[in-house]
C-alpha positions as CSV (number, residue, x, y, z in Angstrom):
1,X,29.5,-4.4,16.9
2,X,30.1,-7.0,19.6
3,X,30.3,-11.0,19.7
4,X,28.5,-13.1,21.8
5,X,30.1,-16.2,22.6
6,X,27.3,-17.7,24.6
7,X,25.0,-17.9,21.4
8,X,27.9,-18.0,18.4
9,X,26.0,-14.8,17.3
10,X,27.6,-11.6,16.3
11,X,25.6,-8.5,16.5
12,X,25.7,-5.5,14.3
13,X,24.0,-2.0,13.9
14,X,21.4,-2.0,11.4
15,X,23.3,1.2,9.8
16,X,26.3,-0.9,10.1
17,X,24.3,-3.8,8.4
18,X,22.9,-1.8,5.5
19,X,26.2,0.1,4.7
20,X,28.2,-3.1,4.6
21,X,25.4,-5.1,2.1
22,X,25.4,-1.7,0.5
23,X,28.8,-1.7,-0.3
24,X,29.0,-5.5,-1.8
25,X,26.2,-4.3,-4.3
26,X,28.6,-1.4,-5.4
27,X,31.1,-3.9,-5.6
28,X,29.3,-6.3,-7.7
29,X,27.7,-3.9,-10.5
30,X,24.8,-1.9,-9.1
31,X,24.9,1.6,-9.1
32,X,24.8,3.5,-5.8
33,X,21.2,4.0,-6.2
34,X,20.2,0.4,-6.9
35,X,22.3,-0.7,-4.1
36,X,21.1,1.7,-1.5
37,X,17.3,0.2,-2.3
38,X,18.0,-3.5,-1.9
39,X,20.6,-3.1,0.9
40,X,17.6,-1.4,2.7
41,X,15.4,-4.7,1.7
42,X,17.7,-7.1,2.4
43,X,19.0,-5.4,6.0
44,X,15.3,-5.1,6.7
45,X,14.5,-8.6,6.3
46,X,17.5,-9.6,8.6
47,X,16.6,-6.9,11.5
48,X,13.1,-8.3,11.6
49,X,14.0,-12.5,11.7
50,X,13.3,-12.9,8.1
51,X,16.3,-14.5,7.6
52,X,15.2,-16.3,4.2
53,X,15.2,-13.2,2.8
54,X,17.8,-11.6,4.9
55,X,21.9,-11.8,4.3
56,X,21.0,-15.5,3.1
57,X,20.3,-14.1,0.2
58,X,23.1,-11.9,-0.7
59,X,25.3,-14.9,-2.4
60,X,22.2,-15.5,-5.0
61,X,22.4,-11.8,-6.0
62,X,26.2,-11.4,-6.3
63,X,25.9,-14.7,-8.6
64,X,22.8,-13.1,-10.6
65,X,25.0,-10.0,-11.2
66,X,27.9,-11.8,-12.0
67,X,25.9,-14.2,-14.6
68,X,24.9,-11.0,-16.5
69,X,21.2,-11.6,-16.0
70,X,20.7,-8.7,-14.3
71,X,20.8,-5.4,-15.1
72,X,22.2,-3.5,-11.9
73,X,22.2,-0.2,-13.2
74,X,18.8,-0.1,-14.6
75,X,17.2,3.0,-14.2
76,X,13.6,2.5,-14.3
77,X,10.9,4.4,-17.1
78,X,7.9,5.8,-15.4
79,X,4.9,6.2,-17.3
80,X,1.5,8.2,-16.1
81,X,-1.1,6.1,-17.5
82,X,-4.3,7.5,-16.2
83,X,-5.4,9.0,-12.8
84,X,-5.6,6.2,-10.9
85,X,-2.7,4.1,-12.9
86,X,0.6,4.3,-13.0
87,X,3.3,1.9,-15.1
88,X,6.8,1.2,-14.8
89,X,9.7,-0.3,-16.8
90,X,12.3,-1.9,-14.6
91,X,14.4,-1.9,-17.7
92,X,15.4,-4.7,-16.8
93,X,16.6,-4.0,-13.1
94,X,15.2,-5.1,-9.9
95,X,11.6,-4.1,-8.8
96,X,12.7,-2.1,-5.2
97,X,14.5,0.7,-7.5
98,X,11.2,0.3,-10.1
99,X,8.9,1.4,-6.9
100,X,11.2,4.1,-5.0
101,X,11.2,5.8,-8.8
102,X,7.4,5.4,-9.1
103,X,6.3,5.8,-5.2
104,X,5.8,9.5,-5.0
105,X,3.8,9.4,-8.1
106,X,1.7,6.6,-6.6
107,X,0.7,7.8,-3.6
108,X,-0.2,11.1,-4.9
109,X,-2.9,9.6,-7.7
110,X,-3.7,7.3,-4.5
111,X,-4.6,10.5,-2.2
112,X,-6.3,12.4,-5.4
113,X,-8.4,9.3,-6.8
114,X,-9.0,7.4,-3.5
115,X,-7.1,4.1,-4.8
116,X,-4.1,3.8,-7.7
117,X,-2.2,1.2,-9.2
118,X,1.1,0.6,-9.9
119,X,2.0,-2.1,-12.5
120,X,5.8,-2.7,-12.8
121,X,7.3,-5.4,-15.4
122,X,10.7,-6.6,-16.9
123,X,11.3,-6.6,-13.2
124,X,13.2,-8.8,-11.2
125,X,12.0,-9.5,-7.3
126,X,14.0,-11.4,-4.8
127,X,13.3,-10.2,-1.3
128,X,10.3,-9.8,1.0
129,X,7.3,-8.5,0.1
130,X,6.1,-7.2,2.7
131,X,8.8,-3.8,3.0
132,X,7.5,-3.1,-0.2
133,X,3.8,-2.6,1.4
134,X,4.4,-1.9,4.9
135,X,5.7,2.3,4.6
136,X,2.3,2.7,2.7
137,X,0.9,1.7,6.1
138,X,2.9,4.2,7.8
139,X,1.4,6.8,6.1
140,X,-2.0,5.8,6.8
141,X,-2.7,4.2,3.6
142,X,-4.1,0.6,2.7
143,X,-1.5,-1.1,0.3
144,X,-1.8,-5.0,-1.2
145,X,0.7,-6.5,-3.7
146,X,1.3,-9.7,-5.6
147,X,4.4,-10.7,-7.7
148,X,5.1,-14.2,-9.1
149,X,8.0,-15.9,-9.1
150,X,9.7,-18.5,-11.3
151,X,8.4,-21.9,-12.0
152,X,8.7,-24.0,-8.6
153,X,5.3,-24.9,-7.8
154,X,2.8,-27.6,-8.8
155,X,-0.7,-26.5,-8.8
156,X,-3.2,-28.3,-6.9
157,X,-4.1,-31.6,-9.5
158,X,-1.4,-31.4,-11.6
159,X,1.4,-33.1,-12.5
160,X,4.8,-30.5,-13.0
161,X,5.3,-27.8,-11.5
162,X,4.0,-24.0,-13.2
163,X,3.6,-21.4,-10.9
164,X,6.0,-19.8,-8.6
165,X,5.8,-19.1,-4.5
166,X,3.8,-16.0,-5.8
167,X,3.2,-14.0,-2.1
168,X,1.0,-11.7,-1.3
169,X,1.6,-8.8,1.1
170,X,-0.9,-6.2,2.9
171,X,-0.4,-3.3,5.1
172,X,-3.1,-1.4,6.6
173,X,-2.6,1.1,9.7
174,X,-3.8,0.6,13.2
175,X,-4.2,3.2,15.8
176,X,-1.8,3.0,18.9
177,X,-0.3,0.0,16.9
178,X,2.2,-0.9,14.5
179,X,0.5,-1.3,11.1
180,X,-1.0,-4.5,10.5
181,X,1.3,-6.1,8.1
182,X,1.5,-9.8,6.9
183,X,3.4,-11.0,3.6
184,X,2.5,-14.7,3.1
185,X,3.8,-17.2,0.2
186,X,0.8,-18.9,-1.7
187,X,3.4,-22.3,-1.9
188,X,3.0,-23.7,1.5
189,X,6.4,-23.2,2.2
190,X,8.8,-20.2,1.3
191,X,11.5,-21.5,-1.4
192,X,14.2,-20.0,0.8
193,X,13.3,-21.6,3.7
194,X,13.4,-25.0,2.3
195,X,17.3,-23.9,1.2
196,X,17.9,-23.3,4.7
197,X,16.3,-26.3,5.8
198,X,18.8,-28.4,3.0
199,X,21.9,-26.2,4.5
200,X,21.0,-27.1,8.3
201,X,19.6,-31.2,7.2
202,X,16.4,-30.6,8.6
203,X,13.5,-32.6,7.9
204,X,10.5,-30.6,6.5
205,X,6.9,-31.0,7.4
206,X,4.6,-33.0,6.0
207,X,2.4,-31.5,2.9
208,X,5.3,-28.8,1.7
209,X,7.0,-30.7,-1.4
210,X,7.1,-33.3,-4.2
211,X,10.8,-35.3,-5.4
212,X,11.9,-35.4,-8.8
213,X,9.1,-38.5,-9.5
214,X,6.1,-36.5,-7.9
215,X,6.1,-38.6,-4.6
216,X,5.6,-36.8,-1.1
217,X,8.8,-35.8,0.7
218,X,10.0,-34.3,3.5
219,X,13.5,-34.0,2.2
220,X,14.5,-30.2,1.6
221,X,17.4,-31.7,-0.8
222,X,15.2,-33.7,-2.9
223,X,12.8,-30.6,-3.7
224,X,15.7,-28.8,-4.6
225,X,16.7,-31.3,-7.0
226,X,14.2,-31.9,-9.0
227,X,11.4,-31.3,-7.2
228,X,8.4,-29.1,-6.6
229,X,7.1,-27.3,-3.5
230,X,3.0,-27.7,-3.3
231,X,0.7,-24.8,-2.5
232,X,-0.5,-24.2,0.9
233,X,-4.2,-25.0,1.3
234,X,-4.3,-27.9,-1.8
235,X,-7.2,-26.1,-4.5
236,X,-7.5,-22.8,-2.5
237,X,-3.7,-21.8,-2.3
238,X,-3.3,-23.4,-6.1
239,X,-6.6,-20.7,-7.1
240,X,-4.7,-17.5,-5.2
241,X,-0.9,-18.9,-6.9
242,X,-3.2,-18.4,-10.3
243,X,-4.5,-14.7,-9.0
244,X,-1.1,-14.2,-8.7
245,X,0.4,-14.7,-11.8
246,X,-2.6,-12.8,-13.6
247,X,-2.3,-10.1,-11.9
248,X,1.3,-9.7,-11.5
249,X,2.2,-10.6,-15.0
250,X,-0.6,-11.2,-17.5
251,X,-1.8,-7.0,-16.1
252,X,1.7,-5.5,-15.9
253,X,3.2,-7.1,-18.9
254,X,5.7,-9.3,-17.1
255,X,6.3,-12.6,-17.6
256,X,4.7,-15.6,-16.5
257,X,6.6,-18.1,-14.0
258,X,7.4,-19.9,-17.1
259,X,8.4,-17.6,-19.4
260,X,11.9,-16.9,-18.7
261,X,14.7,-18.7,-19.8
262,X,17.6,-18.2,-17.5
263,X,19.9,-21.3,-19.0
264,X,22.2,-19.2,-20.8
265,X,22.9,-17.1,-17.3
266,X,25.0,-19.6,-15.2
267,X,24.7,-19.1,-11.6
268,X,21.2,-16.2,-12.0
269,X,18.6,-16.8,-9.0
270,X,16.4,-13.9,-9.6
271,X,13.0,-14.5,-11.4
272,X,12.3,-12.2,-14.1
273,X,8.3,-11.5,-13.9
274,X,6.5,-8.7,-12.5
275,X,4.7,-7.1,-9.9
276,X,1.3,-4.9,-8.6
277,X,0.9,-3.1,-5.7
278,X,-2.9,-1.5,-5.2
279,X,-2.9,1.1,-3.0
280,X,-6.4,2.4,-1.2
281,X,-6.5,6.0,0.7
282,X,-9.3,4.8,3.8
283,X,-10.0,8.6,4.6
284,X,-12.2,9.0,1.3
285,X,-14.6,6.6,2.9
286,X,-14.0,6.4,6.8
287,X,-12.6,9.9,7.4
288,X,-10.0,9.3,10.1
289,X,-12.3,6.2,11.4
290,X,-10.3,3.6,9.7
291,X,-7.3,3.1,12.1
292,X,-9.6,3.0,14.8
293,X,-11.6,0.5,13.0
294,X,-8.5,-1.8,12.6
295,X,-7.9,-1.4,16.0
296,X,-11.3,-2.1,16.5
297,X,-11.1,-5.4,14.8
298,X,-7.6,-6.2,16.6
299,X,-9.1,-5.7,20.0
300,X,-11.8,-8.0,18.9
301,X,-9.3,-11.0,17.9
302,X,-7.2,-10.6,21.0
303,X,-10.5,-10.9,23.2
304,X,-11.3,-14.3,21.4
305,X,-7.7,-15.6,22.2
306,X,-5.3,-14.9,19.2
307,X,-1.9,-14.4,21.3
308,X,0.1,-13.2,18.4
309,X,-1.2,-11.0,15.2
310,X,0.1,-11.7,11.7
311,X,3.3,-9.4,11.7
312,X,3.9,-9.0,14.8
313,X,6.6,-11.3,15.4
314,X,8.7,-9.2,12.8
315,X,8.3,-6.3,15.1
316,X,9.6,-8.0,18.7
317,X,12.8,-8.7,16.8
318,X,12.8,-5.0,15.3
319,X,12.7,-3.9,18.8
320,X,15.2,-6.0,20.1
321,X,17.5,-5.4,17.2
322,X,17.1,-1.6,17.6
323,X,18.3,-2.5,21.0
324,X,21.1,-5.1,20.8
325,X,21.9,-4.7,17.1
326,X,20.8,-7.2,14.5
327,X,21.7,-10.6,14.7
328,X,24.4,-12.6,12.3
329,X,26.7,-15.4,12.5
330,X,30.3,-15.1,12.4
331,X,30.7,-17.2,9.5
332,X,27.8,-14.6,8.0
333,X,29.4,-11.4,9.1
334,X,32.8,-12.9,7.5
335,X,31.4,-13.6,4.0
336,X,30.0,-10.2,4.0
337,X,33.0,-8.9,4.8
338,X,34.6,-10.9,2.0
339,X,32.3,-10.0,-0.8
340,X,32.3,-6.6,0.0
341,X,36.4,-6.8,-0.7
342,X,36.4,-9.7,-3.2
């Protein structure tokens, strides 16, 4: 790894990256197998700019583990519910471990049945979505998931805040392209982002959050205490939040945004719901025509004037993180270090 002073930024070899987060999940109670999965998330997330869910997070899961709410040796049940359905019990663990145990079953039902579904609960999901979707993509496969969050969102009308961020990520292929990929928060803001916004004292924009007393602000600090975040798009984000929370917990057999009580867990961040991922085999209905049709479509969208596709900012700093090393601060890279040791 090497420091540039220029930019106060350090940078570090993904394989570096991943080995240190996975050690300081080792460290703080997660088997090697359970670490190996989120240290791939959260290492990810960093490589490819999404800092909210990148090393930021890493402090909110050391706390979750240490506050016992957590289970980070889980190991996962699988069940084979029909041939197009498969169900898993995070046993209370996180939900990357839940879909590495389940994936290989998934994407076989998905190539035999031409779409399968994979419903995990008792699940906990802190990361980005969309490295849960985006390896269906590389293998030519069409992949959309939803998981809901904990209560931090006021729907469109109402008074108190009820559902979570709840995202939704999709990953289709594209010939002679990265797959498409996007992963997209149905709040209109991400709830990590507006930490980062508090840490930094940034002003937010207008339209992303309510104080303690319902009124409009652009105060990251007041959101976070006591506050709500609104959805994006007033009724139509508020109607996709809802989608959300059906299908990722009312169909799986998680829990609702609301129905987790993490008061007697000091210092937990992790929301305890659940999560679906549908994923759709294109060759039983376009052959070998269906990356070329998303290319198709691409072309199309460029030739109208889109400069940038959804995604695709995630893969410039891929690129240039494959080539300089990913980027941290100091300060970051040193409290890594320390929890690794603590």
């Amino acid at each position: 790894m090497s420091a540039r002073p220029d930019t106060a930024v350090t940078q570090i070899a993904f394989a570096d990256l991943q080995a240190l987060l996975h050690r300081i999940f080792v460290r703080h109670g997660c088997s090697e197998t359970v670490a190996a999965s989120l240290a791939f998330n959260c290492a990810s997330a960093q490589r490819d700019g999404a800092h909210s869910h990148g090393v930021f997070r890493i402090p909110g899961y050391v706390s979750t583990l240490a506050s016992g709410w957590v289970d980070g040796r889980a190991v996962p049940v699988v069940s084979d519910v029909a041939s197009g359905y498969v169900s898993v019990d995070a046993q209370g663990g996180f939900a990357q471990p839940a879909l590495a145990a389940a994936r290989a079953l998934l994407v076989e039902k998905a190539r035999s049945a031409g779409i399968a579904v994979l419903a995990i609960h008792n699940s906990h999901h802190f990361a980005a979505l969309w490295p849960d979707v985006e390896p269906f993509a590389d293998e030519g496969l069409v992949a959309l998931s939803v998981v809901n969050s904990m209560t931090c969102v006021v729907p469109h009308g109402a008074r108190k805040p009820l559902f979570g961020t709840n995202p939704i990520a999709f990953a289709a292929p594209c010939a002679g392209s990265d797959p498409i990929v996007f992963d997209m928060a149905t709040s209109a803001i991400a709830h990590g982002d507006v930490q980062i916004a508090a840490r930094k004292g940034e002003l937010l924009p207008e339209g992303m959050g309510v104080d303690s007393e319902g009124q409009p602000t652009r105060e990251p600090g007041k959101i976070l205490d006591g506050g709500a975040l609104l959805p994006f798009g007033g009724h139509k984000g508020s109607a996709l939040s809802m989608m959300v929370e059906l299908l990722a917990a009312a169909l799986t057999g998680g829990h609702f945004s609301w129905e987790f009580d993490w008061a007697q867990h000091p210092g937990a961040k992790t929301p305890w719901t659940g999560q679906l991922i549908i994923v759709i085999d294109p060759s039983k209905a376009q052959g070998n025509r269906f990356a070329e049709r998303s290319r198709q479509l691409v072309e199309q969208m460029q030739a109208v004037g889109l400069t940038r596709m959804p995604g695709e900012r995630r893969y410039r700093e891929r690129e240039a993180s494959a080539r300089d090393g990913v980027s941290l601060t100091p300060q970051e890279l040193a409290q890594l270090q320390a929890m690794a040791q603590d």
